[in-house]
N, C-alpha and C positions, 0 to 999 in steps of 0.2 A: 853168154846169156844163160842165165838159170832159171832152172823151172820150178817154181811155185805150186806147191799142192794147195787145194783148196777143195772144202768141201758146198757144195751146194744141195738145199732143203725145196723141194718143191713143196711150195708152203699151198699150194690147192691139193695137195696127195694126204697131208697129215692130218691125221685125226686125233692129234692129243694123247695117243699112249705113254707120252713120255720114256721110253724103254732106252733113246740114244741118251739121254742125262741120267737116267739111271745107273748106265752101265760108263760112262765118259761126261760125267758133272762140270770138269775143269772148261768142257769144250763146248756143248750144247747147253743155251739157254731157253729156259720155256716161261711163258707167262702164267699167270696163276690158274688157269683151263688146263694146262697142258700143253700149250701148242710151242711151236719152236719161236723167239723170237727174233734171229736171225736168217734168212734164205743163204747168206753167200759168206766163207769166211775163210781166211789163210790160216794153214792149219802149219806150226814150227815143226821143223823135220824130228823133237826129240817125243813130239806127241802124236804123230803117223798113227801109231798101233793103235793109241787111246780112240782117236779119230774114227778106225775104221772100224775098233770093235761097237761105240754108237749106230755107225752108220750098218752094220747086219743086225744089227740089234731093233731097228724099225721093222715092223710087221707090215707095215705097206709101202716098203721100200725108196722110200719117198727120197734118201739121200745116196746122192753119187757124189763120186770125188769129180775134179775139173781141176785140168792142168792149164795153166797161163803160162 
């Protein structure tokens, strides 16, 4: 059995900084506000880093990883 990274957006946390597409584009999508347009997504093992530098990159920490 393999584990699946995946990152999850608590889409009531985020206030539209855009700072995870800023800094990881290929990976976070945002609507034209800013806001994230995805909550939940399987992130491919060669784009980990990209992933997690988005995910410190929110100011109200709104995104954690979740393993399946």
């Amino acid at each position: 059995m393999s584990i699946h990274q995946r990152i999850h957006i608590a889409l009531d946390q985020c206030e539209g900084h855009g700072q995870c597409a800023a800094v990881a584009p290929r990976l976070y999508e945002l609507d034209d506000d800013g806001f994230a347009l995805r909550a939940d997504f399987e992130v491919a093992p060669e784009l980990v880093d990209e992933a997690d530098s988005g995910r410190t990159a929110c100011p109200m920490s709104a995104i954690r990883w979740r393993e399946d």
